[in-house]
C-alpha positions as CSV (number, residue, x, y, z in Angstrom):
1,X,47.4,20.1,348.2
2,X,46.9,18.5,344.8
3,X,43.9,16.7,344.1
4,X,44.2,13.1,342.9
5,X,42.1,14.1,339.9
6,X,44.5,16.5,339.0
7,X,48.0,14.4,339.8
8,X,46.0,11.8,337.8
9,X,46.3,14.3,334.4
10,X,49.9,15.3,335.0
11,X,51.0,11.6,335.1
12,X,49.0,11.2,331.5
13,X,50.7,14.5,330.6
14,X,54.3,13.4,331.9
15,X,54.2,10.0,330.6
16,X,52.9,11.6,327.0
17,X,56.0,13.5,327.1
18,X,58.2,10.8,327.8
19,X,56.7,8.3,325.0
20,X,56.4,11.2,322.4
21,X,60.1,12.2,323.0
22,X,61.8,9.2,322.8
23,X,60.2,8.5,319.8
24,X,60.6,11.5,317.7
25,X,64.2,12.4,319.4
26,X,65.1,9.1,317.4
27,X,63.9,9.9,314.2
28,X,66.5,10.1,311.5
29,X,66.8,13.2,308.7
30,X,65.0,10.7,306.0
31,X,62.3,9.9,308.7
32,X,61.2,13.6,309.3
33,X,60.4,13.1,305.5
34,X,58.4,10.7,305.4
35,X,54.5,11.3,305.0
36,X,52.4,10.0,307.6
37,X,49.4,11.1,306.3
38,X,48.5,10.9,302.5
39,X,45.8,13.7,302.7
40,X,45.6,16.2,301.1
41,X,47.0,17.8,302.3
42,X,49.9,14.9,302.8
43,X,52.0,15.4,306.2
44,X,55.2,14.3,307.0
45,X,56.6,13.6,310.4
46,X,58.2,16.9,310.4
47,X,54.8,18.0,309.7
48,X,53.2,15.9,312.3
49,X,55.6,17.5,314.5
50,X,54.1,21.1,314.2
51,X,51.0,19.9,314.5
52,X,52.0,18.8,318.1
53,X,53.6,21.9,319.2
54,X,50.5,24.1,317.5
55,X,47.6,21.8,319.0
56,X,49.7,21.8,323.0
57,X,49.9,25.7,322.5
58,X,46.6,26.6,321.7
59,X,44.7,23.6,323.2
60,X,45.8,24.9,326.5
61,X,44.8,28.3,325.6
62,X,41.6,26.4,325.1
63,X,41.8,25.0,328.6
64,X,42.6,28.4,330.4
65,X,39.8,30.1,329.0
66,X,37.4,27.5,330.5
67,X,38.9,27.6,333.5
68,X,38.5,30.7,333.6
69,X,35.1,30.5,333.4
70,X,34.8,31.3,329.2
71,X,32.6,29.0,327.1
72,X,35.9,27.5,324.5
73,X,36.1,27.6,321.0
74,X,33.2,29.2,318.8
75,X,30.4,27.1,317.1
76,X,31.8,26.5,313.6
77,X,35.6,26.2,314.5
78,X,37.3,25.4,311.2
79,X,40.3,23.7,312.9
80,X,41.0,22.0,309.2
81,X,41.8,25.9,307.7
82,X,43.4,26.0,311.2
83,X,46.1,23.4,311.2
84,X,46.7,24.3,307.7
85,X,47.4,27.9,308.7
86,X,49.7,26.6,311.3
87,X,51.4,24.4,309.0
88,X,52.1,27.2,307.2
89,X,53.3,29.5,310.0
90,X,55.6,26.9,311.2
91,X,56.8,25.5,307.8
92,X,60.4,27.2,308.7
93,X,60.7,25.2,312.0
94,X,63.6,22.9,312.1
95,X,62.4,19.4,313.7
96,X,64.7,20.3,316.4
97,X,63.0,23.6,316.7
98,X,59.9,22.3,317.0
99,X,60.7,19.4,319.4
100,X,62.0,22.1,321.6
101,X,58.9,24.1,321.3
102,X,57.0,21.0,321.9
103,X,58.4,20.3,325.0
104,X,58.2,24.0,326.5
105,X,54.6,24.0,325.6
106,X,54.2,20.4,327.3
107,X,56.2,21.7,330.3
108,X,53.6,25.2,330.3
109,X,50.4,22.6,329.9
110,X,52.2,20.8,333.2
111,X,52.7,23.6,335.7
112,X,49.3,25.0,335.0
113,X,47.3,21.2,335.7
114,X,49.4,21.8,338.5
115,X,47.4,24.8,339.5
116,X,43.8,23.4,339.1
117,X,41.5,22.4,341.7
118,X,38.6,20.4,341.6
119,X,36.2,23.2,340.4
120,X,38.2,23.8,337.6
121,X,38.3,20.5,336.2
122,X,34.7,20.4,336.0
123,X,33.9,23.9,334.0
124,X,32.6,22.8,330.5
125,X,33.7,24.3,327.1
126,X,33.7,23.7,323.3
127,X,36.6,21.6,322.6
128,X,37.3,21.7,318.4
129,X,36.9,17.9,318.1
130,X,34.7,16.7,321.1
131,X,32.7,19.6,321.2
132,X,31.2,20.5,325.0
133,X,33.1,18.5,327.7
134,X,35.1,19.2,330.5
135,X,38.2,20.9,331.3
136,X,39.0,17.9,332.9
137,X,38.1,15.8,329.6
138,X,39.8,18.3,327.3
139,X,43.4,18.1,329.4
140,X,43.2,13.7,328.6
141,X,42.0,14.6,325.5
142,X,45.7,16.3,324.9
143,X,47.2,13.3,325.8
144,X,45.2,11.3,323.7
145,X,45.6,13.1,320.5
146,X,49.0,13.1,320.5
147,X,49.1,9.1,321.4
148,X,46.9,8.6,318.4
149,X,48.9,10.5,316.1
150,X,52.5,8.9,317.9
151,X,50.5,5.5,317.5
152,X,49.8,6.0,313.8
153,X,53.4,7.5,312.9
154,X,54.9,4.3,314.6
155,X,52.9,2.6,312.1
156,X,53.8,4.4,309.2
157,X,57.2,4.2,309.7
158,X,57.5,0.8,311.3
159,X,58.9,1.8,314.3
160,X,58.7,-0.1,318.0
């Protein structure tokens, strides 16, 4: 049986999902365009969109090595050279493509909460941003980033 704890992180997950999806399955072809973030480097939403699918891949490769009892990302994690060196790997990506990978990686970061027990949830790793927390803290913190950044692209593009 799934703890609460747990149900409690695929309902943030789910609901993410939900938000971030009707949002960006709205945006236009002149709205993928539009930059976000000044930088440097600027981002677009396209952009912003990669970083999503990037961060929900490998932050729950982040996640299953803490569960499994690893210590998370290295002291000195350079995720700025990171997200740049996904940008760069995705820069090909079609926003379509990416939503699509989005959602697969959302749905892969959902059946493995599923998984988790209690135990799990409180191993402790090296997140890139919030440095040591718990597994539990670092699955929220997915759903949190990606609010943030949904919250500040609304802004910037003067969406409700």
């Amino acid at each position: 049986m799934t703890s609460a704890r747990v149900r409690a992180l695929v309902g943030k997950l789910e609901k993410g999902r939900e938000k971030t999806n009707a949002i960006l399955g709205a945006l236009t072809p002149a709205q993928w365009q539009q930059i976000v973030y000044e930088g440097p480097p600027a981002w677009t939403a396209r952009d912003l969109l990669a970083h999503f699918a990037s961060a929900e891949q490998s932050l729950l490769a982040l996640a299953k090595n803490v569960a499994e009892g690893g210590s998370g990302l290295p002291e000195g994690f350079d995720f700025d050279a990171f997200n740049a060196q996904e940008q760069a790997r995705l820069r090909e990506h079609s926003p379509r493509e990416l939503l699509a990978m989005l959602d697969a990686a959302r749905q892969a970061t959902l059946d493995w909460t599923r998984t988790l027990d209690e135990e799990h949830l409180d191993r402790v790793g090296r997140h890139p941003v919030l440095g040591d927390v718990s597994l539990e803290t670092m699955l929220v913190a997915i759903y949190g980033h990606q609010l943030l950044h949904m919250r500040e692209l609304q802004a910037q593009l003067k969406l409700e």
